[in-house]
TORKOL-4160 file (C-alpha; in steps of 0.2 Angstrom, whole numbers, padded with zeros to 4 digits, m for minus):
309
<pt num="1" X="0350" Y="0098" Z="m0383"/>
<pt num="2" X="0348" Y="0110" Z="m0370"/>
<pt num="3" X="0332" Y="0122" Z="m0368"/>
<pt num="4" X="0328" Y="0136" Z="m0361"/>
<pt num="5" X="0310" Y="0140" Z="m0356"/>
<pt num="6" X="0302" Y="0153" Z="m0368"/>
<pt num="7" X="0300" Y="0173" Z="m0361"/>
<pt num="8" X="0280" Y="0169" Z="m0365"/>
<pt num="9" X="0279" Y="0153" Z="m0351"/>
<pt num="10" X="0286" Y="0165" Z="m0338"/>
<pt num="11" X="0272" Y="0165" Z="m0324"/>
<pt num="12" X="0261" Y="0153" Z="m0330"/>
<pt num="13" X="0268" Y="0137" Z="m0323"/>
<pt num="14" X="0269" Y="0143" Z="m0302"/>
<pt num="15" X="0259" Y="0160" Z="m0302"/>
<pt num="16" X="0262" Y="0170" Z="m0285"/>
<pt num="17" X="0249" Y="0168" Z="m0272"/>
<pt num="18" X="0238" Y="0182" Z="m0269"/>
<pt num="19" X="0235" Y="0189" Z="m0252"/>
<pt num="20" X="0216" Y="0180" Z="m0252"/>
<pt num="21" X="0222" Y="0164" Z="m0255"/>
<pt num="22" X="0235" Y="0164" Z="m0241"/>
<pt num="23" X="0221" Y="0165" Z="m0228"/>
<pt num="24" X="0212" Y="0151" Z="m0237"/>
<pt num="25" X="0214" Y="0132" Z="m0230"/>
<pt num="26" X="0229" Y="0124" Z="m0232"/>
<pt num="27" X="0218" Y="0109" Z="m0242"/>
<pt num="28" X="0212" Y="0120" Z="m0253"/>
<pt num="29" X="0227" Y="0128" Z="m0259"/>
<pt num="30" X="0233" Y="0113" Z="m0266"/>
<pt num="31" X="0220" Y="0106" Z="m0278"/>
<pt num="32" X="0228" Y="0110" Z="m0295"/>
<pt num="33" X="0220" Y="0126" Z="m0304"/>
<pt num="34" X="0209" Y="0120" Z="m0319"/>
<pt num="35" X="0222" Y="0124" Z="m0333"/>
<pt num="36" X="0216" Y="0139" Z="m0344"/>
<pt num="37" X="0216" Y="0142" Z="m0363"/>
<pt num="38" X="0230" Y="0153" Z="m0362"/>
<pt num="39" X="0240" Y="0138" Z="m0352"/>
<pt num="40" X="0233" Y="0125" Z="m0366"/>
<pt num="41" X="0241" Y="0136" Z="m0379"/>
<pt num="42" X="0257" Y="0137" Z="m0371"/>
<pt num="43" X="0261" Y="0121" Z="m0367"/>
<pt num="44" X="0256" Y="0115" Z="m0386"/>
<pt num="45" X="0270" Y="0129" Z="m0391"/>
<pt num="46" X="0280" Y="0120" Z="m0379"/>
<pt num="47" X="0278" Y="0105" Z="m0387"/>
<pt num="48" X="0282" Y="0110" Z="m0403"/>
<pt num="49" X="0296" Y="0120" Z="m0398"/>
<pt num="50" X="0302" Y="0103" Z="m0390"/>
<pt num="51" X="0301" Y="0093" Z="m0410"/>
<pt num="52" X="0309" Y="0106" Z="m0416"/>
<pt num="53" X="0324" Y="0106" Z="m0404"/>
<pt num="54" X="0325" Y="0088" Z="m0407"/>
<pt num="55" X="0323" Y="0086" Z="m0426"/>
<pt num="56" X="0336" Y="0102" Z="m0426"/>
<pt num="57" X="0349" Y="0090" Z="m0415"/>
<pt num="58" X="0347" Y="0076" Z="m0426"/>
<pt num="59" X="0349" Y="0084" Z="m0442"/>
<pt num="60" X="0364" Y="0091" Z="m0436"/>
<pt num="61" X="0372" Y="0075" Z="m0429"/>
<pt num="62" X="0366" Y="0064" Z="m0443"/>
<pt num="63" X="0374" Y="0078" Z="m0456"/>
<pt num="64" X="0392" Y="0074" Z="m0449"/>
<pt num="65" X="0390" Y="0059" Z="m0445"/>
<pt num="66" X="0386" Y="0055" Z="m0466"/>
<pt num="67" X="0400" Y="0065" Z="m0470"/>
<pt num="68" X="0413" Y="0057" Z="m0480"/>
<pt num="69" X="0429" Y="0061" Z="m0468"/>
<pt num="70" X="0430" Y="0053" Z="m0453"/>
<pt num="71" X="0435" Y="0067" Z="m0444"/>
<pt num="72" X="0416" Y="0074" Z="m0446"/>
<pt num="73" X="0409" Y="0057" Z="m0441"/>
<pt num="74" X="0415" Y="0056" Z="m0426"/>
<pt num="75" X="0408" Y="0076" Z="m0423"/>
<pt num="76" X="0392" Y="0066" Z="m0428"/>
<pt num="77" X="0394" Y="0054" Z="m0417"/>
<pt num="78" X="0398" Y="0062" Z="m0401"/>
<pt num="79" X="0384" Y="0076" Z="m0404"/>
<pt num="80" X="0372" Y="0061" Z="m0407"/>
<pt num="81" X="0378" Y="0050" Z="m0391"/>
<pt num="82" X="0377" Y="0069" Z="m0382"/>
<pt num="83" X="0359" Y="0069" Z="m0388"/>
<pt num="84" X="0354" Y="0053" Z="m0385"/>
<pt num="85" X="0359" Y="0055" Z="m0365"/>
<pt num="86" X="0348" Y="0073" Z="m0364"/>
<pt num="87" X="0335" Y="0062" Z="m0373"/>
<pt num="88" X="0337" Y="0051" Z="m0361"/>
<pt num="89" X="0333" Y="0061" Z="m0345"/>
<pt num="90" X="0311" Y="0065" Z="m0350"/>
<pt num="91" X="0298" Y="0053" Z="m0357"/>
<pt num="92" X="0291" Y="0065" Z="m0368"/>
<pt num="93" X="0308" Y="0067" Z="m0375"/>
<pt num="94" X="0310" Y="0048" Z="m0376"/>
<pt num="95" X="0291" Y="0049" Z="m0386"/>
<pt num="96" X="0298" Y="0061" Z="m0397"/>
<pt num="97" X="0313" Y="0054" Z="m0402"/>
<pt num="98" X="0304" Y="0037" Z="m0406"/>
<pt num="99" X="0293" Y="0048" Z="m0420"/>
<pt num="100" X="0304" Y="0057" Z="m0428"/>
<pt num="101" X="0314" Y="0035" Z="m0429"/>
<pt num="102" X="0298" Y="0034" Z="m0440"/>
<pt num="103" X="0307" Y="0045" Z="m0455"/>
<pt num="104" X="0320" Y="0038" Z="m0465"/>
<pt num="105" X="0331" Y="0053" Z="m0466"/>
<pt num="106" X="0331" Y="0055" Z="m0449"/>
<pt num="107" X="0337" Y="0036" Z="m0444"/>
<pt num="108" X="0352" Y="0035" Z="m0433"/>
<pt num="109" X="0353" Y="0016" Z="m0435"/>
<pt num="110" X="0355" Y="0017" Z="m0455"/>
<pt num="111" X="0367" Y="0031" Z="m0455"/>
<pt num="112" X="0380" Y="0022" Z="m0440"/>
<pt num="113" X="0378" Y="0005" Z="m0452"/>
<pt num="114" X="0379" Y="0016" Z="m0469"/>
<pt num="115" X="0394" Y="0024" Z="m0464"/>
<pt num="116" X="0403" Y="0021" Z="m0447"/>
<pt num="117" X="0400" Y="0003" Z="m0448"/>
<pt num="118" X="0401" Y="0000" Z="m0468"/>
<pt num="119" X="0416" Y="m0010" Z="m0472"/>
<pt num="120" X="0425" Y="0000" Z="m0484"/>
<pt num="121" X="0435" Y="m0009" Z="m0501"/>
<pt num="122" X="0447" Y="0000" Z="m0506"/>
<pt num="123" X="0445" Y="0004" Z="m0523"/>
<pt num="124" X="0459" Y="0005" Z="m0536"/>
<pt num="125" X="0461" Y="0013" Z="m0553"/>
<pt num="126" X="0470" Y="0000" Z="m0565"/>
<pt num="127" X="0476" Y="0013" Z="m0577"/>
<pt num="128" X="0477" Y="0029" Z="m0578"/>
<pt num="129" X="0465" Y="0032" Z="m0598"/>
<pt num="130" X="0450" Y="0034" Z="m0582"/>
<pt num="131" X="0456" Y="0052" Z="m0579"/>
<pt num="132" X="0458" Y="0058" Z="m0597"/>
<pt num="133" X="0442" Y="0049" Z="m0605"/>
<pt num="134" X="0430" Y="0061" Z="m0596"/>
<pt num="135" X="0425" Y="0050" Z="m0579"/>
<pt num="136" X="0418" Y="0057" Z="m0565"/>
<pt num="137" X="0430" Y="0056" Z="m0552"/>
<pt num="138" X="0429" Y="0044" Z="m0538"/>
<pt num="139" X="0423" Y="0051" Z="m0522"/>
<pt num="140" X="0434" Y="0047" Z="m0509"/>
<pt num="141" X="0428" Y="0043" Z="m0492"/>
<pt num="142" X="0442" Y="0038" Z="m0479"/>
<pt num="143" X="0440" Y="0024" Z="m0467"/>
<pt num="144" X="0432" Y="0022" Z="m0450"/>
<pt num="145" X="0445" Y="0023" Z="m0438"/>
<pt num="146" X="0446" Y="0015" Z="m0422"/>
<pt num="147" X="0438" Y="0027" Z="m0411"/>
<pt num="148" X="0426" Y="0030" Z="m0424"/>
<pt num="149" X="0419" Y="0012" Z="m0422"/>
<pt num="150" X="0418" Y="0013" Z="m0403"/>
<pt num="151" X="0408" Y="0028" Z="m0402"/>
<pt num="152" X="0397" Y="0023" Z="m0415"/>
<pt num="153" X="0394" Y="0007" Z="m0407"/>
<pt num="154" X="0389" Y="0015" Z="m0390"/>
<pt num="155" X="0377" Y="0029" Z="m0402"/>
<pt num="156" X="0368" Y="0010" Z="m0410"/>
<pt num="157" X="0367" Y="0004" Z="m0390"/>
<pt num="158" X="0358" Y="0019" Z="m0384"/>
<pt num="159" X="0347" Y="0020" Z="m0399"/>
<pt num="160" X="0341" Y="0001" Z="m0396"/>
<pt num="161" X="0339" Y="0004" Z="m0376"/>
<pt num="162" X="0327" Y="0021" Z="m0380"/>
<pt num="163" X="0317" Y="0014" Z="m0397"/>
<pt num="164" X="0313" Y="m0004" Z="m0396"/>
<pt num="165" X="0310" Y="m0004" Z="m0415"/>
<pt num="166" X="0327" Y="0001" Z="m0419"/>
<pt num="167" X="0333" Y="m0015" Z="m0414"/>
<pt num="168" X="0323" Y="m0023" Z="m0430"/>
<pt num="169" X="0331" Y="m0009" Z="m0442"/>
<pt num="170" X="0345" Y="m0016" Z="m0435"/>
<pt num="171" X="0342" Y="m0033" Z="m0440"/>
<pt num="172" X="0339" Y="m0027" Z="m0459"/>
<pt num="173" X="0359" Y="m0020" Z="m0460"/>
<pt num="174" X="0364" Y="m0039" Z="m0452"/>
<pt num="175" X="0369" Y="m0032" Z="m0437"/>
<pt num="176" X="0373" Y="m0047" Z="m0429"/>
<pt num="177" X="0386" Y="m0051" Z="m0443"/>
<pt num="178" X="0393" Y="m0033" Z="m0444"/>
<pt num="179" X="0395" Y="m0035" Z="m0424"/>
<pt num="180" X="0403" Y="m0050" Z="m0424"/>
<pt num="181" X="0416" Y="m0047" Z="m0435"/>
<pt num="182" X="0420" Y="m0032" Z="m0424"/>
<pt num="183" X="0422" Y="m0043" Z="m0411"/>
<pt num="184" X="0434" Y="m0054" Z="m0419"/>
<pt num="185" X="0445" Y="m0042" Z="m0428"/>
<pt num="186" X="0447" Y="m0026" Z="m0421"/>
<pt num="187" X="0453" Y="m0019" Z="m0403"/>
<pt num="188" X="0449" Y="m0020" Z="m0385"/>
<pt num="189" X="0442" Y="m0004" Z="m0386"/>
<pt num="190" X="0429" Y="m0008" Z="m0400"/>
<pt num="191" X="0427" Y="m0025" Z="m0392"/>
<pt num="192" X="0420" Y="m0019" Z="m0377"/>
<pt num="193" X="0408" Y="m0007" Z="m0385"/>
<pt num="194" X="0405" Y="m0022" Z="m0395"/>
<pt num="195" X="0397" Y="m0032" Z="m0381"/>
<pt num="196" X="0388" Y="m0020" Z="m0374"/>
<pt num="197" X="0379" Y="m0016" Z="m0393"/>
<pt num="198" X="0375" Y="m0035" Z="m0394"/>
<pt num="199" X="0366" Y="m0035" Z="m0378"/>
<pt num="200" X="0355" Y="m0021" Z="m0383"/>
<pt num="201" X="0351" Y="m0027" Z="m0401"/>
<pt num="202" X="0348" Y="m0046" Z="m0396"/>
<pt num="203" X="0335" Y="m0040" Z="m0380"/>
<pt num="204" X="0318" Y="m0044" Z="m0386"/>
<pt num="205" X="0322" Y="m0047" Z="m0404"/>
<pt num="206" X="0319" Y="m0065" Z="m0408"/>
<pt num="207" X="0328" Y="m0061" Z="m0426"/>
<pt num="208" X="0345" Y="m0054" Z="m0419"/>
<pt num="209" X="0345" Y="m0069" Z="m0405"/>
<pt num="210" X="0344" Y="m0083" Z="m0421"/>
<pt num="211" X="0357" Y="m0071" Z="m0432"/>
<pt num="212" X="0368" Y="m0072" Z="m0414"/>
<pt num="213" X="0364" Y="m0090" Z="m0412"/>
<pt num="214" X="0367" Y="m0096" Z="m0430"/>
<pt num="215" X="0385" Y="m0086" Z="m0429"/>
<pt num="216" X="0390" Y="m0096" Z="m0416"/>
<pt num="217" X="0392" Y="m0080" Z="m0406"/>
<pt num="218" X="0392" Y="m0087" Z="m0388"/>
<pt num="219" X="0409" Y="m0097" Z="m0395"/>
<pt num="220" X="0416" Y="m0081" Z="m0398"/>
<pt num="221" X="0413" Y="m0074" Z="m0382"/>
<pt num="222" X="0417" Y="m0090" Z="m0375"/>
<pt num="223" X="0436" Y="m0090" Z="m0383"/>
<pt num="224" X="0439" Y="m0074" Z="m0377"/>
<pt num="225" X="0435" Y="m0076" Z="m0358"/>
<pt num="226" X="0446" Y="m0091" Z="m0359"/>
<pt num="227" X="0461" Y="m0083" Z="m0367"/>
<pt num="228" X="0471" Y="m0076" Z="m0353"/>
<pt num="229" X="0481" Y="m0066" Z="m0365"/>
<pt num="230" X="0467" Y="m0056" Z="m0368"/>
<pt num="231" X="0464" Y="m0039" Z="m0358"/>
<pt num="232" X="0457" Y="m0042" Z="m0340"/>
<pt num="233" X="0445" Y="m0028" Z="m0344"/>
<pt num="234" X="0438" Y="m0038" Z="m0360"/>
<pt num="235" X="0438" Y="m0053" Z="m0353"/>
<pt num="236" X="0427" Y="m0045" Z="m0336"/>
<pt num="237" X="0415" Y="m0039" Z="m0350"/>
<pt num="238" X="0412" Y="m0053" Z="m0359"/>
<pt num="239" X="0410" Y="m0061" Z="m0342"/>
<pt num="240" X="0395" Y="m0047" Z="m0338"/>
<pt num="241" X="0388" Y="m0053" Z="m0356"/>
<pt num="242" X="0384" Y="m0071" Z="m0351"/>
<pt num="243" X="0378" Y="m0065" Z="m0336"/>
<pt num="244" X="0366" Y="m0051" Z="m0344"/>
<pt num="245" X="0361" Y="m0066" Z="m0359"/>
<pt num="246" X="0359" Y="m0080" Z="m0346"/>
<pt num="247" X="0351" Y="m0068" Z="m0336"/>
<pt num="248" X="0339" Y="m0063" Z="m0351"/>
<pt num="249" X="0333" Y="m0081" Z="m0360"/>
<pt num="250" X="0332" Y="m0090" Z="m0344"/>
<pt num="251" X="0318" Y="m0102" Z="m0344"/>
<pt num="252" X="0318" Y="m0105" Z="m0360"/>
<pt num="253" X="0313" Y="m0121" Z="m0367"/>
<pt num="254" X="0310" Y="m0112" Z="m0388"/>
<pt num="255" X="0324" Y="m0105" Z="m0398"/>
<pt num="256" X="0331" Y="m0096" Z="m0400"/>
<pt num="257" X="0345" Y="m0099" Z="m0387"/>
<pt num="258" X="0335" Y="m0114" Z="m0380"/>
<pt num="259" X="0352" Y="m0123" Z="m0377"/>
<pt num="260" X="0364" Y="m0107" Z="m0372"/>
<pt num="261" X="0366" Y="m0118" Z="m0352"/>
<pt num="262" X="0373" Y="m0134" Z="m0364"/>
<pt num="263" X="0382" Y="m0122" Z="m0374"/>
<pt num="264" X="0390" Y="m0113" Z="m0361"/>
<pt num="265" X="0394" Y="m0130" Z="m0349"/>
<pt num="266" X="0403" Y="m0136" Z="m0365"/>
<pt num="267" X="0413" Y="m0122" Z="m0368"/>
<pt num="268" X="0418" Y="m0115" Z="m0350"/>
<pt num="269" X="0417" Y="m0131" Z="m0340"/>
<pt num="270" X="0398" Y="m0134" Z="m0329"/>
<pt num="271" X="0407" Y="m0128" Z="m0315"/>
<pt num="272" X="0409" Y="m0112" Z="m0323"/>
<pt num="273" X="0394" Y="m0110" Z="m0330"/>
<pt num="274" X="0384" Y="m0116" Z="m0313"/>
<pt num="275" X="0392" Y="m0101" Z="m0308"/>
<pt num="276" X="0386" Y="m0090" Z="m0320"/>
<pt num="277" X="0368" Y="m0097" Z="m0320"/>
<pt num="278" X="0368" Y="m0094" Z="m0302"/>
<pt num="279" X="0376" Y="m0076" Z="m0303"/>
<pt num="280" X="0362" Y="m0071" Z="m0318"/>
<pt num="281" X="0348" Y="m0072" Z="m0304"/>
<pt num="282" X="0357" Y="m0056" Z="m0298"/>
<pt num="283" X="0347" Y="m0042" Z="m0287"/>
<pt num="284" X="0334" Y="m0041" Z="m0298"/>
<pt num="285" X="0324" Y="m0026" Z="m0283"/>
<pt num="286" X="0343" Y="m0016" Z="m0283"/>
<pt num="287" X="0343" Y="0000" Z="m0288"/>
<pt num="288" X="0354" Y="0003" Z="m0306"/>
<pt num="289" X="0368" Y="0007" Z="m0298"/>
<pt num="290" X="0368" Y="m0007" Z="m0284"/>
<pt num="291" X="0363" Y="m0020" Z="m0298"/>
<pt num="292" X="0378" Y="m0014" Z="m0308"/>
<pt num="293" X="0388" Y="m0015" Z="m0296"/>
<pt num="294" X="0382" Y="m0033" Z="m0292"/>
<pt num="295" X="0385" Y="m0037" Z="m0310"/>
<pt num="296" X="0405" Y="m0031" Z="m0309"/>
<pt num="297" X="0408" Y="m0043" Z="m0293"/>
<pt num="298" X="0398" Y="m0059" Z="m0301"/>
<pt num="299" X="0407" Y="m0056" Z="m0317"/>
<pt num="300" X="0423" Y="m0055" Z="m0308"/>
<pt num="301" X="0419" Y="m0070" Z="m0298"/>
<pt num="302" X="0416" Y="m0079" Z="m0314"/>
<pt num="303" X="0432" Y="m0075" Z="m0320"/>
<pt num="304" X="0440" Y="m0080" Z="m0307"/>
<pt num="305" X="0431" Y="m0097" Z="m0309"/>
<pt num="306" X="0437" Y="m0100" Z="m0325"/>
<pt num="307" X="0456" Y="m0097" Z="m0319"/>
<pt num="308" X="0453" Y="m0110" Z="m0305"/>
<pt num="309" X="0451" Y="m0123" Z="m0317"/>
């Protein structure tokens, strides 16, 4: 979603100095002029310009991304993950994206866990009287492949970081479970986009940290960083997990996760998980980039922990 500015807003934003206000005072120069009718109009054009590009965008990206071929998903998805980054880059487009999360047809979060994340049966014709007693035939929809699921697990993660509410929509198509199993059954690649998902579904969402908790979730995690034949990249990521979790419920005395630091001393040892208590309180005034940075070292540091002993 790129825009251009409208022929019609051309001059109105920085109008050119006229020769009498060059030999005004500096001080007055730059008090703001009082914004005209004419300006008023314009930048209400401009905002509804701005709802159209974004309803356009997602109609477009959610239109693939339902298609029955998973080919056209992943077109959906990428156009939709392409979307949510320009989103990304203006409050007002961040406010506008959150209204239009209001209307069911326009949902990312119900089509990535209608379609990408469904698991699929295979369906089976027992005999062949279906085709000549008149039935409809069945539609076929071919299954979500690998790269598919990655892609529309980082798509759900950057719906949850921009619309808090998404996170609850979520919760309605037991995201937790659907995640989970992810994480135990499919690749490194989907693993890892798995993680990332969980963090930004279970932040601030009491409902998604019981589902976590009552699907023993941090075991999960736990069996992963501890298995050495798993990838070193995986295992670092689960490592950034704990630290974003611990990190996140720290303090608390209420579920959910009231008991995560027993948890995590039983399953990684209480050196380990010292360690990652410890790291959590990472460079909370850092920049983004410096505190991700931090975050890659301490999680390394934890991993290298766990080798230790």
């Amino acid at each position: 979603m790129y825009l251009k500015k409208a022929l019609w807003a051309e001059g109105l934003s920085s109008p050119k100095p006229s020769p009498e206000s060059e030999s005004q005072p500096q001080q007055q120069q730059q008090q703001p002029p009082p914004e005209t009718a004419v300006q008023e109009l314009v930048n209400s054009l401009n905002r509804q310009r701005l709802y159209r590009e974004v309803t356009l965008a997602l109609k477009t990206g959610l239109r693939d991304a339902r298609a029955e071929f998973s080919f056209l998903r992943l077109r959906g998805l990428r156009n939709l993950l392409k979307f949510l980054r320009s989103v990304a880059e203006s409050d007002s487009t961040v406010h506008l994206f959150c209204q239009t999360q209001s209307l069911p047809e326009l949902q990312v979060v119900r089509a990535v866990f209608e379609h990408s994340l469904k698991e699929r049966e295979q369906e089976e014709v027992e005999s062949i009287d279906h085709i000549y007693e008149g039935v409809e035939a069945l539609k076929i929809t071919s299954p979500s492949t690998d790269a598919e699921v990655a892609l529309a697990l980082r798509v759900l993660e950057g719906c949850c970081l921009l619309h808090r509410e998404s996170t609850a929509l979520a919760h309605q198509h037991n995201a937790i479970q659907v995640l989970m199993n992810i994480l135990s059954t499919r690749g490194v690649l989907e693993q890892g986009a798995c993680l990332d998902a969980l963090v930004s579904i279970m932040l601030d969402s009491s409902a998604n940290q019981m589902e976590f908790e009552a699907c023993n979730g941090i075991e999960e995690v736990a069996e992963l960083i501890r298995d050495k034949q798993v990838d070193e990249n995986l295992r670092l990521k689960c490592g950034e997990f704990l630290l974003l979790l611990i990190g996140h419920v720290n303090g608390r005395e209420r579920p959910p996760l009231a008991a995560i630091h027993e948890d995590i001393g039983r399953l990684l040892g209480e050196k380990s998980a010292s360690l990652i208590w410890a790291a959590s309180q990472f460079g909370s005034t850092l920049d983004p980039k410096e505190r991700l940075t931090a975050l890659h070292i301490q999680a390394r540091r934890v991993l290298e922990s766990l080798d230790l002993y």
